[in-house]
N, C-alpha and C positions, 0 to 999 in steps of 0.2 A: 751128489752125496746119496748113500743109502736113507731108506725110510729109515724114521725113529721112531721107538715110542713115549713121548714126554708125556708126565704125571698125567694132565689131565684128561687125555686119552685113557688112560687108564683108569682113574677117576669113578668114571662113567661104567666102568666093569664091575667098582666093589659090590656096587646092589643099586637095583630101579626104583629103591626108593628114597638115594642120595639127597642129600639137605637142598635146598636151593633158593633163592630167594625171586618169589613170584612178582611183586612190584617189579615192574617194568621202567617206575619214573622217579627221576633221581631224588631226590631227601632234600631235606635244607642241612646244614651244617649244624644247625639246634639241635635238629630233628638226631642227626647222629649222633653229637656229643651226649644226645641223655638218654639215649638207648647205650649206648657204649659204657655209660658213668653209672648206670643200672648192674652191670655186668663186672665191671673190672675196675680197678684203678688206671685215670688217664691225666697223662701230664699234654696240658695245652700249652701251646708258644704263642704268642702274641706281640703284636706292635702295639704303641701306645692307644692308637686308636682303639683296636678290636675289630677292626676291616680284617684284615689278614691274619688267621687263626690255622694252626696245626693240630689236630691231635694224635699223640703218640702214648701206645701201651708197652708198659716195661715186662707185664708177662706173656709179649706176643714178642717176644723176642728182639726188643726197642721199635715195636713197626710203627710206620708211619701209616695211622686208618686211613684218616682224610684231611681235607685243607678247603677252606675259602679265601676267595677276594673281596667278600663283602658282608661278612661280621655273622651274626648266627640265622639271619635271615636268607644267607648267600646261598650256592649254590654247593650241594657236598661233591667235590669231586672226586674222592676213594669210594671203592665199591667194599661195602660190609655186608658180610652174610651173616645176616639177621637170624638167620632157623639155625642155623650151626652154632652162634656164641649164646644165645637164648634156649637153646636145649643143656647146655652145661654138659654134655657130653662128649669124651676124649673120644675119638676115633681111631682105630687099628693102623692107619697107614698113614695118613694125613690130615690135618687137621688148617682147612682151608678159609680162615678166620677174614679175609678179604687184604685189602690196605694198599694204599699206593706207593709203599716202599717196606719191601721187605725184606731181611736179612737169611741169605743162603748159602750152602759151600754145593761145589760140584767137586765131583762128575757125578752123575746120576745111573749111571749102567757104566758098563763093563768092567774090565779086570781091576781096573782102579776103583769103582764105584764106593761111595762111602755109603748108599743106601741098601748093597745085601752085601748081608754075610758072607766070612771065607765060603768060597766050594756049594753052596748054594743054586737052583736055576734062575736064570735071569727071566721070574714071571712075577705073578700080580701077587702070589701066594707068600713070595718072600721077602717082598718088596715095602722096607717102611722106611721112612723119615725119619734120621737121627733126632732124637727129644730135644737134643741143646740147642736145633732149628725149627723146631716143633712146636713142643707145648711146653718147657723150661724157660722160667724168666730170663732176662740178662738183669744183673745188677745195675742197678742207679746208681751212680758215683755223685754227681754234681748236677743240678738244674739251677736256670736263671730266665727271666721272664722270654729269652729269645735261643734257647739254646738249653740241650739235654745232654750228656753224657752218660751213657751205659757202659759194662765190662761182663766177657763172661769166660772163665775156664772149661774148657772141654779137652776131650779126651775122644779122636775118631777111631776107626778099625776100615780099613777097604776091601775089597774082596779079595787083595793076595795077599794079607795078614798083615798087612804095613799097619803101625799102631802111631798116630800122631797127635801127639799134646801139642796143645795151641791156646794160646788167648786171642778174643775179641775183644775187638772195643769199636765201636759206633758211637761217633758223634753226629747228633742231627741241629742244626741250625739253619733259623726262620731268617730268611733273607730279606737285609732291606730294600725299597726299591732300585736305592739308587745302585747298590750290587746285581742287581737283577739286571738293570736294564745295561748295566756293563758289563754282564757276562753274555748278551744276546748281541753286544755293539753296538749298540743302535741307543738314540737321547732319550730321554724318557717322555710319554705323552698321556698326561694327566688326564685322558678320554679315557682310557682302558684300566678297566680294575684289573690287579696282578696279585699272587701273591706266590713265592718262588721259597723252597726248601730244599737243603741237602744235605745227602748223609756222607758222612768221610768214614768209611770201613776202614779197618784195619786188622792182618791176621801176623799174629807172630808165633812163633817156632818155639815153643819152650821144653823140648824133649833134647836130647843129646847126638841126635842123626842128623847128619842133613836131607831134607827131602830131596830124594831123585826119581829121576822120569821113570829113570827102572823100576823102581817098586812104588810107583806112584806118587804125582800130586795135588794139590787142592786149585780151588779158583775162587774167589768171592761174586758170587751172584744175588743182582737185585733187580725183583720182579714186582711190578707196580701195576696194580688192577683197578681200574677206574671205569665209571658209568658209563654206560655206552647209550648211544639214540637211534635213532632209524638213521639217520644219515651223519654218521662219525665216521671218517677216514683216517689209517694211519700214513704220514707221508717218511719216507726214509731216502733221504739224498746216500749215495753211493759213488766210489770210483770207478770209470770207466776203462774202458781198455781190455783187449784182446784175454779169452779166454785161458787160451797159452802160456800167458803171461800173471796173469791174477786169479785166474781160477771161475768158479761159475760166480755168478754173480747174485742167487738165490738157493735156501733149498727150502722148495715147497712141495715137500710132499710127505712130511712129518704123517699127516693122516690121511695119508693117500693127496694125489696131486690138487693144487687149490685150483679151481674154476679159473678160466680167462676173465667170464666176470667181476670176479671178485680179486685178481691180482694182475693191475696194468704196471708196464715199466716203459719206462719212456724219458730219453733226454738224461740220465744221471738220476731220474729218480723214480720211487717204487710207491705206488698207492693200493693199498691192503683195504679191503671193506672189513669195516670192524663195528659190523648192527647187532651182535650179539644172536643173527640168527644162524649161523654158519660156522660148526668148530671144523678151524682150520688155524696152523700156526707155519712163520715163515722164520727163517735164520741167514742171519749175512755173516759170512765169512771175515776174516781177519783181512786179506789182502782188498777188500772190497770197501770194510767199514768205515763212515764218518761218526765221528766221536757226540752224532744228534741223531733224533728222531723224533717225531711228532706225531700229533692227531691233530684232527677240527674237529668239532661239532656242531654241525649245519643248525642245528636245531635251538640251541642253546646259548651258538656262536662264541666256544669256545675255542681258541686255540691252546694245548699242550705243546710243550720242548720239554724235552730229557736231554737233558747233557751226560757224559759221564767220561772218566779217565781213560783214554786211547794209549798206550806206549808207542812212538814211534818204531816201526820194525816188529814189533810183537807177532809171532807166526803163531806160536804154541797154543790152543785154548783147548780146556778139557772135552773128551767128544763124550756125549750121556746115551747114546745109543744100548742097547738091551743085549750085548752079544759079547763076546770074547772080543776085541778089534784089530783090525791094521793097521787101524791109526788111532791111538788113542787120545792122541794131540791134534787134532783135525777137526774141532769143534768152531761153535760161530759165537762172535761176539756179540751179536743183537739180535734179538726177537723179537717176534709180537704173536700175541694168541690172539683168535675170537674165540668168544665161547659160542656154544649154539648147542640143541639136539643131539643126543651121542648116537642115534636113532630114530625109523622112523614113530610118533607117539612116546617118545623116551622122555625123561625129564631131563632138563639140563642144570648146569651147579649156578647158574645167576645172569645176569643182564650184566656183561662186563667183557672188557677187551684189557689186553696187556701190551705195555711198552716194559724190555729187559735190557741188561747190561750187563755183561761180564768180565771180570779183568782175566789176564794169561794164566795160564798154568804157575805157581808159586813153588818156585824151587830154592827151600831157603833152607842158610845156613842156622843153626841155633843161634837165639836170640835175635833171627835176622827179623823184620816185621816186610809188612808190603800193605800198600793202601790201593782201594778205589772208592773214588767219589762219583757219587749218580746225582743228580740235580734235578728238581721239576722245578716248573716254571707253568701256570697255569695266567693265561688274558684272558678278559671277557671283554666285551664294548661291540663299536660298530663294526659292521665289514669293513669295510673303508678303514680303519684303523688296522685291525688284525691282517688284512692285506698286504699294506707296508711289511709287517713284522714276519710274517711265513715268507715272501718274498726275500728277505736279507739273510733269514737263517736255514728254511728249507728247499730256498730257490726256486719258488713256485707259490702262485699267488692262490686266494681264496679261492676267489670265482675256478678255475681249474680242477682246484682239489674236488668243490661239489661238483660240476658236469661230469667228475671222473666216473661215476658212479651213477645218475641219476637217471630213475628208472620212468 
């Protein structure tokens, strides 16, 4: 695949003295909810206990900040940037507020894009973040102590004047365990604190056209930013099989090609260093993709799963590349960023890695809607237990994931 340029490459361009958040070491879950309840209105989900806590802002566009598995003591595992919601100031391009699930539309570049203007260059100058993904609330419809529901109307414009009325709606619900541990397959074991959330998107059509590929379509994208440590891995199980046939099986070279170091493949599956010192981001393709990805955190002995909606056969995804294209349906359904240095002495935007998901290209009839569901799933406990659990879903045990890396 060609180089791309995604946001936060670009990011790093607005100015050298970009917000960032200098702590290095994760929060507690307290610690976030009353820095966040300082700032905004947040609607928390909860089990009875108070172990497993969500919090979600309905003016960050229903995002999901952060979550525990162990009440407000636990561990925060959404990355918030602190200097950016604490300054109260709206940003020209982006406004990169942190959270481990957040609600987006692509394509991000070319003829389709919905972030420049008709006729416009595909550079940093004219490049902003629609506000109804930005900085505009989504409406609250309905809350209950395990489960929020948001709505919001918008109105896109793409770069070949295609103009598409749409409604959102995000539902986020706090999974119990025993859903949780039946979406992983595996019996539950009362060793490991868990606490699993997800969001069920959905985009409907409410203008009088059908959207076509010809004049453009949307995708729902959800990018989830979480704390990173000296030794966090993302692991990404894939299909194997002949190039010819399925296509590459990575594209890392988004910011120029990722180090051997820092990106092993091997066996059906992909290990990404994600220490927060190295911006580099990778993309798997459609014919490649499994409908998971993960992280550990050696340090913390966290294991992450992201599930989200795969369509059988689905080829179509939006490509966000910066240029006119040739394929404008050529794009990849999973991602993962590290943040790091956009240079060298440069400041970088936080201490944070990304797990993404995206559904197809939406080509719908009026009134038609389309959903995708993205799921985290966050264990804490012992080796020896998270072992078992990366083993049944990532296909690859602990111990592995850290010598993958280990310096």
């Amino acid at each position: 695949m060609k180089q791309m340029k995604p946001i936060f490459v670009l990011l790093a361009l607005m100015t050298q003295n970009a917000l960032t958040q200098e702590n290095t070491s994760a929060p507690t879950f307290g610690d976030d909810l009353a820095f966040l309840q300082k700032h905004t209105k947040v609607v928390v989900l909860s089990d009875k206990t108070g172990a497993q806590q969500v919090a979600v802002v309905p003016a960050y566009q229903g995002r999901i900040m952060t979550s525990t598995a162990d009440g407000a003591n636990g561990l925060s595992f959404g990355w918030v940037n602190r200097e950016l919601i604490a300054a109260g100031k709206i940003q020209p391009h982006i406004n990169v507020f942190g959270g481990e699930d957040r609600f987006w539309i692509g394509p991000e570049g070319g003829q389709f894009s919905v972030f420049f203007a008709p006729g416009v260059k595909f550079d940093l100058e004219h490049w902003f973040t629609p506000a109804a993904i930005d900085t505009e609330p989504f409406d609250l419809v309905s809350q209950s102590l395990e489960r929020v529901h948001f709505r919001r109307h918008m109105q896109l414009t793409n770069y070949s004047g295609t103009v598409f009325d749409l409604e959102v709606t995000r539902e986020i619900h706090l999974l119990a365990p025993t859903e949780a541990w039946k979406h992983l397959g595996m019996p539950p074991n009362a060793r490991v604190k868990m606490v699993g959330v997800e969001s069920v998107n959905s985009i409907k059509n409410t203008g009088e056209q059908t959207w076509d590929r010809k004049t453009g379509l949307l995708s729902i994208w959800i990018l989830g930013m979480f704390n990173a440590s000296p030794a966090t891995t993302v692991v990404i199980p894939f299909k194997t099989g002949p190039e010819e046939k399925l296509g590459p099986i990575v594209n890392d070279t988004y910011f120029g090609k990722v180090p051997a170091e820092r990106l092993v493949i091997k066996d059906g599956v992909m290990f990404f260093s994600a220490d927060a010192n190295y911006r580099s981001k990778i993309g798997i393709p459609p014919r490649r993709s499994k409908p998971l990805l993960g992280s550990y955190d050696a340090v913390n002995h966290v294991l992450t799963l992201a599930q989200f909606t795969l369509p059988e056969g689905a080829t179509d995804y939006v490509n966000s590349m910066w240029q006119l294209q040739d394929q404008p349906f050529g794009g990849d359904v999973v991602n993962s960023y590290n943040d790091g240095p956009p240079a060298a002495g440069a400041k970088q935007m936080g201490n944070f890695y990304e797990l993404e998901s995206s559904s197809p290209a939406l080509a719908l009839a009026p009134k038609q809607s389309a959903t995708h569901v993205h799921r985290t799933i966050h264990l804490q406990g012992a080796e020896s237990d998270l072992d078992a659990i990366a083993r049944a879903t990532l296909g690859v045990g602990v111990e592995k994931i850290k010598q993958t890396f280990k310096k």
